[in-house]
C-alpha positions in Angstrom: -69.7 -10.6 -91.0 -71.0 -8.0 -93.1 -73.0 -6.3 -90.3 -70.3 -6.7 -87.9 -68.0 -4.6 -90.0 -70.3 -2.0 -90.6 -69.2 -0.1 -88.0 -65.4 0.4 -88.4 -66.4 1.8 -91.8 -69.7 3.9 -91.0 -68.4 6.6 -88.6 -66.1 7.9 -92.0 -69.2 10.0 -93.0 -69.1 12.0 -89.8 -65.4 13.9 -90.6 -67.2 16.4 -93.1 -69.1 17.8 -89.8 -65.6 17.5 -87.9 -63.8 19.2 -90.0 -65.9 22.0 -91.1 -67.5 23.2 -88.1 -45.3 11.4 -80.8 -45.4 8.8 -79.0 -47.6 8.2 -75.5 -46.9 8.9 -72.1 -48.6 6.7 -70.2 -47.1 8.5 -66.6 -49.8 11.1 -67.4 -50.3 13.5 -64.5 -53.8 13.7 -65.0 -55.4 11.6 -61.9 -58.9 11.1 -63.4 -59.9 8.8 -65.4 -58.7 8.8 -69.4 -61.5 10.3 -71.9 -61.1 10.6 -75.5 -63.8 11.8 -78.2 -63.5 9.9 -81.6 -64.9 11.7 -84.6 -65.1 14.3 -82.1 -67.3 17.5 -83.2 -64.6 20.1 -82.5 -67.0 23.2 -81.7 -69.0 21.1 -78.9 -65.9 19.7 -77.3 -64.0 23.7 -76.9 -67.1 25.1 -75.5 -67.6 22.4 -73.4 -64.1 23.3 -71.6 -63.8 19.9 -69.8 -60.1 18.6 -70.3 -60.8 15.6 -72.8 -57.0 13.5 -72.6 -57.4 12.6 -76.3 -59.2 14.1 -79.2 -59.7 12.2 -82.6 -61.3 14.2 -85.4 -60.7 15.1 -89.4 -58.1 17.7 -89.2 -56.9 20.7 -86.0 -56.1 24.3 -86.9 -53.4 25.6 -84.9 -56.0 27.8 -82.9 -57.8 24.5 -82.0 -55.6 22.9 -80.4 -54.5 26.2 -78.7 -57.9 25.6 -77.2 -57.9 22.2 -76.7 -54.3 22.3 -75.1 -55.9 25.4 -72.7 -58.2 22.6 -71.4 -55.8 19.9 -70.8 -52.2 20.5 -71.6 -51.3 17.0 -71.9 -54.7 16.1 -74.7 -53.2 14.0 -77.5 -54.7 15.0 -81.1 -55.2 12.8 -83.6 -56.5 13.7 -87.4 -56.9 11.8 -89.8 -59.3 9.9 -92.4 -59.8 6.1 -94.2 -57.1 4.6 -96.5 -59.6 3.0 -98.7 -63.2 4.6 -98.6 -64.6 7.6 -99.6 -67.5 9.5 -98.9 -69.6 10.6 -101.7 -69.8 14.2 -100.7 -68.5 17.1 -102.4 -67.5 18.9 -99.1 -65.8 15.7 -98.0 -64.0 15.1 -101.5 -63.0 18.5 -101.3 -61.0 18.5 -98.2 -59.3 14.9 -98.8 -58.4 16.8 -102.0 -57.1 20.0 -100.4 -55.0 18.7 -97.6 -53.4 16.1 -99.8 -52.6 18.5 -102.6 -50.5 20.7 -100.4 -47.1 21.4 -101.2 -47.5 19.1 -104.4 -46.7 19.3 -107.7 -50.3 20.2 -108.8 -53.2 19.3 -107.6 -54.8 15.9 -106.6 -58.4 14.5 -107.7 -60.5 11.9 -106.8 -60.8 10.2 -110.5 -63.0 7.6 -111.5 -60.6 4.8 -111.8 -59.2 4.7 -108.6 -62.5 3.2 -107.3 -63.3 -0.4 -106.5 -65.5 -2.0 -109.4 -67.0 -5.5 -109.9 -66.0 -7.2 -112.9 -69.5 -5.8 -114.5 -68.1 -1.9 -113.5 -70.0 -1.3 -111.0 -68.4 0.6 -108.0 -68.5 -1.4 -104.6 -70.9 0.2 -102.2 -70.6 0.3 -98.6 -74.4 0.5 -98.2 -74.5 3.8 -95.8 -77.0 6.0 -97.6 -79.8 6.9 -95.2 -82.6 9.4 -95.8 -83.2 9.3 -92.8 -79.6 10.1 -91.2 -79.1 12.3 -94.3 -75.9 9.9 -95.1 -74.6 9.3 -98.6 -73.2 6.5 -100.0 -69.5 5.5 -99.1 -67.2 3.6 -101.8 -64.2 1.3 -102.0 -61.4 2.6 -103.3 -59.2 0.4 -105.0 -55.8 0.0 -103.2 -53.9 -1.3 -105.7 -54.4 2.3 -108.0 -51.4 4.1 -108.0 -53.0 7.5 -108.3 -54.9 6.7 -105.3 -52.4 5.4 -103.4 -50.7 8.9 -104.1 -53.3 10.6 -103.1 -53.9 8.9 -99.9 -50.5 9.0 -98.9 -50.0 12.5 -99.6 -52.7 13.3 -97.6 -51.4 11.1 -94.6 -48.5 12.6 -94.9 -49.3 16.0 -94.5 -51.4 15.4 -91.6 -48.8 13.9 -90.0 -46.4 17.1 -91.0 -48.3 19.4 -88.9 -46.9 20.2 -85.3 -50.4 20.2 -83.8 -51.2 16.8 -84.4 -49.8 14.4 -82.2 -50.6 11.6 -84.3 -53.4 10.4 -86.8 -56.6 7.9 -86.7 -57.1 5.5 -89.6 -60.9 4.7 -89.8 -62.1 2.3 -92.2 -59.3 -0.6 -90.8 -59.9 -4.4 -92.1 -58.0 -7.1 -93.4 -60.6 -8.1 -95.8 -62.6 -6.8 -98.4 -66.1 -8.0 -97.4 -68.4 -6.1 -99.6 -67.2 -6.8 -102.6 -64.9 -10.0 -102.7 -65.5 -10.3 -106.6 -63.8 -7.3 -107.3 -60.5 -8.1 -105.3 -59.1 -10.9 -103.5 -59.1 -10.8 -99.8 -55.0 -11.1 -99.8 -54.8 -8.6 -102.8 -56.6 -6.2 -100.2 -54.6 -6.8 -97.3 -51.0 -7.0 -99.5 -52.0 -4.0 -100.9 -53.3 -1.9 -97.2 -50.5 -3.0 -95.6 -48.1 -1.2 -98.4 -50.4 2.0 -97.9 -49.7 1.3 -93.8 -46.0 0.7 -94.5 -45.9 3.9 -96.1 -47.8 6.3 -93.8 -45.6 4.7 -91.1 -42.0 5.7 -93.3 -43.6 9.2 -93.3 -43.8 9.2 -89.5 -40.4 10.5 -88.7 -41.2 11.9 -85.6 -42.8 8.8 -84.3 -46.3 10.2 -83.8 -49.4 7.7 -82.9 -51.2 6.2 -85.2 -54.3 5.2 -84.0 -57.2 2.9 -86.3 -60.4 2.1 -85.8 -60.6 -2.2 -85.6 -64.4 -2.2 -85.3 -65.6 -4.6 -83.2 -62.5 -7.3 -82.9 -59.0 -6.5 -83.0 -58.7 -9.7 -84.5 -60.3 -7.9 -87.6 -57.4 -5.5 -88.3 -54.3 -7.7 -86.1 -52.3 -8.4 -89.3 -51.8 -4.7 -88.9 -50.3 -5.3 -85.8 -46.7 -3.4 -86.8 -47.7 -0.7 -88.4 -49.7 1.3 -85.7 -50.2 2.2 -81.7 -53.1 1.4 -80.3 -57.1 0.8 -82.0 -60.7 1.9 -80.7 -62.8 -0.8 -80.4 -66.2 1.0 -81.8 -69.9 0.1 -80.4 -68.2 -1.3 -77.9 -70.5 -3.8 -75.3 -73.1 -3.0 -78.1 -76.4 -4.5 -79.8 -74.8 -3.9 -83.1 -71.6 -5.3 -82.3 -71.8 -7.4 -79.9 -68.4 -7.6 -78.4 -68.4 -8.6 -74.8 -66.9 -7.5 -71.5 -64.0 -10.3 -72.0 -63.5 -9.0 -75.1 -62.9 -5.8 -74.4 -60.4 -7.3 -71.1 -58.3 -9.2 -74.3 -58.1 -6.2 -76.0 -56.4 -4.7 -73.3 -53.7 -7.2 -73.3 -52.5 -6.8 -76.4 -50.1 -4.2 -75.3 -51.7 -1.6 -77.7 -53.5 2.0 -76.1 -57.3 0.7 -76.4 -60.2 3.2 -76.7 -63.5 1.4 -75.5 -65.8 3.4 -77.4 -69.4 2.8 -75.6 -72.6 4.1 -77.4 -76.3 4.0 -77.3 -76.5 1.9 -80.2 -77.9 5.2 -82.3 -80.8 5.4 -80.1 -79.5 8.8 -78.3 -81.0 6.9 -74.5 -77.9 7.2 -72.3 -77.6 3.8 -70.6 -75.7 4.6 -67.1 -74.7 1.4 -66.3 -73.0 0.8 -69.6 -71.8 3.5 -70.1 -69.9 2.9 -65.7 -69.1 -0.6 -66.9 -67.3 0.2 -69.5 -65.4 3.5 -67.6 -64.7 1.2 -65.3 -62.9 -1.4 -67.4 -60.8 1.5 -68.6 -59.3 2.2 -65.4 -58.3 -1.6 -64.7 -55.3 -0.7 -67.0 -53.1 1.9 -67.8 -53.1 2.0 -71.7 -56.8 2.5 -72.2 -58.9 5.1 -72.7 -63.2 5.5 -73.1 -66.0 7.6 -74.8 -69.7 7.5 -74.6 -71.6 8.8 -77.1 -75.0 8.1 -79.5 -73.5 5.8 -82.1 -71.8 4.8 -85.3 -74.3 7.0 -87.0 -73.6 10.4 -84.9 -70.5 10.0 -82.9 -68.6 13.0 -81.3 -70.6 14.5 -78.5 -69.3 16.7 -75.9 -71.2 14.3 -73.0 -69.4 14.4 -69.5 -70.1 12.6 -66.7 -69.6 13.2 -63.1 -67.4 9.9 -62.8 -65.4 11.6 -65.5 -64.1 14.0 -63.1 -63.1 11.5 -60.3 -59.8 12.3 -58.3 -59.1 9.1 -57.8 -54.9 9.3 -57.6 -52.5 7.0 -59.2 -53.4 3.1 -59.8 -51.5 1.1 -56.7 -50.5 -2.3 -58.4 -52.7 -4.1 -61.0 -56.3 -5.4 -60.7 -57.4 -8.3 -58.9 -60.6 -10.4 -59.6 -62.7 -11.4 -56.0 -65.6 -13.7 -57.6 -67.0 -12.0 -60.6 -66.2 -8.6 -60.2 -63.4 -7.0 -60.5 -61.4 -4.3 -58.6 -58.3 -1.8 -58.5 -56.8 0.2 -56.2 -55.8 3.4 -56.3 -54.6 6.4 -54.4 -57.9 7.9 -53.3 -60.3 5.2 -53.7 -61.3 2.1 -55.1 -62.6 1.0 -59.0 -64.8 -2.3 -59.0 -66.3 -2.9 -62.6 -69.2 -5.8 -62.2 -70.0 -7.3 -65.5 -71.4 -10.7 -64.3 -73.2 -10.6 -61.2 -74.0 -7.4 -57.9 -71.5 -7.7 -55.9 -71.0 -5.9 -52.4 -67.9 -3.7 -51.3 -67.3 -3.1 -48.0 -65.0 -0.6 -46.4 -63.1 -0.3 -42.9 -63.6 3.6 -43.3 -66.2 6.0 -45.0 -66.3 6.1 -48.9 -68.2 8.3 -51.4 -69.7 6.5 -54.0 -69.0 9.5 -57.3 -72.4 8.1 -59.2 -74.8 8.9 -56.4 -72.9 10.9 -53.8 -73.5 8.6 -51.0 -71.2 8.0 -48.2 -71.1 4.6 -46.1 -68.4 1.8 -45.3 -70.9 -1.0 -47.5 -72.2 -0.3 -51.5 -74.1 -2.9 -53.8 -72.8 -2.6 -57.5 -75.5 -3.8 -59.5 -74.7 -6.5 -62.1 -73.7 -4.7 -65.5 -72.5 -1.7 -63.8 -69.3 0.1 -62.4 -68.7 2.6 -59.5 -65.7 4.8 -58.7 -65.3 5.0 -54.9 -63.1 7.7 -53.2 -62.1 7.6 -49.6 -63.8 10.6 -47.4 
């Protein structure tokens, strides 16, 4: 369970790179298929000019999402942090510090009690540090603390204040205090997440998203359920997860916005099929958005994909299931997503298959894989 949770709570260590280099419409008139970036690297994603439909990151200057907006009018931006971990990094600390100080009655600190410590004093570590990534460590914060809760809040809060963000991302999500279950009960950290989440939400007045990371499960952060939009399920079809295709369908139907997060599994070898499985599980509903990128060690890249740019039209009815694939139609082509077994389309008129640019009335999707066919 440990491992497993790893990842909701890893990715929190990429928002120093982030951040120093309303409500959705789902009747979006974009007609390809929906691509967010989470822990996006701001820089790479501008210059890459390719009109991303939602954005998560640490924090957007107004000249950012100028950018941003250039690209794709209707990209949703999300900021945002943890409510109960920090990253031990003074770059890090510094920023939590600066944007929640703002307009305050002095300024905020990080302090020594308002972390997590067993009953012997010792502070509960996440277990991130990595040489060999160049991570340091993360810590629990103790949600009970007053001063941190302040802190935390405050910093929510002005995130939330600023008219560029459309809403913010909670990383670091979970209903249980794994790591260190001496130092706090498991309903002591839930009672006490769910004030902070309570909270954040009063302070959304103008009913912005609010987006969190479950990890692998929703079930992992559920409890939640009334205090936010929509979750990104992180590692997604992954070895270090190891959610499945199913899974990822349930999620779905939960009637939150979903963001199937795909990776290599922090190998940086791009797995094609995957990463067409799991776009085109995205586009067999209307709430649910996808990103491919290395891992929960380095997520953020600016990688597009020919698929990504697919006119494929507005969705005509729901998806349907013929054997063990599945399929949706839509106004200029056809989605099948075959996570089981091959199975073989056929057509009654020409059809461009967008992965390979071949044209024919018959295609074989191999099992484990995903194609976007438009009509010729």
């Amino acid at each position: 369970m440990k491992h497993k949770c790893l990842l909701c709570f890893g990715t929190l260590i990429l928002l120093v790179s982030i951040y120093f280099t309303g409500c959705i419409d789902t009747e979006t008139s974009h007609h390809t298929p929906n691509i967010s970036s989470w822990l996006a690297k701001k820089d790479a994603i501008i210059a890459s000019e390719k009109p991303y439909d939602m954005v998560m990151t640490g924090w957007f200057t107004p000249e950012e999402a100028l950018q941003l907006k250039s690209q794709n009018p209707n990209v949703l931006l999300l900021a945002g942090l943890s409510l109960n971990w920090i990253w031990e990094n003074e770059e890090w600390i510094a920023f939590l510090e600066t944007v929640a100080s703002y307009d305050h009655d002095g300024p905020l600190k990080l302090t020594e009690q308002m972390y997590l410590k067993t009953p012997q004093g010792e502070k509960c570590a996440f277990g991130w540090q990595s040489d060999e990534w160049g991570h340091e460590e993360i810590y629990a914060m103790d949600p009970r603390d007053p001063d941190w809760v302040e802190l935390i809040t405050s910093f929510y809060f002005n995130v939330l204040d600023q008219p560029q963000h459309d809403g913010v991302i909670v990383d670091m999500l979970s209903e249980k205090q794994w790591w260190c279950s001496e130092a706090i009960s498991d309903e002591e950290w839930f009672s006490a997440t769910q004030t902070i989440m309570a909270e954040i939400q009063q302070y959304n007045t103008n009913e912005k998203l609010i987006i969190c990371n479950s990890g692998c499960y929703y079930e992992d952060i559920d409890l939640y359920h009334d205090f936010f939009d929509g979750f990104l399920l992180e590692n997604f079809m992954g070895d270090q997860c190891g959610s499945t295709y199913e899974e990822g369908m349930h999620a779905a139907e939960t009637g939150k916005i979903v963001i199937y997060a795909i990776d290599t599994d922090d190998t940086n070898v791009q797995d094609m099929n995957k990463m067409r499985l799991g776009l085109t599980l995205s586009l067999l509903y209307d709430t649910t958005y996808f990103t491919y990128d290395v891992g929960p060690r380095d997520h953020g890249d600016a990688w597009w994909f020919t698929e990504y740019d697919a006119d494929i039209g507005g969705a005509e009815g729901v998806y349907y299931q013929q054997d063990t694939a599945y399929f949706r139609s839509y106004e200029h082509g056809l989605v099948v997503s075959a996570p089981y077994s091959a199975v073989t389309v056929s057509f009654t008129q020409p059809h461009t298959d967008v992965s390979t640019g071949i044209t024919g009335i018959e295609f074989v999707v191999p099992e484990g894989d995903g194609r976007i066919f438009l009509i010729k």
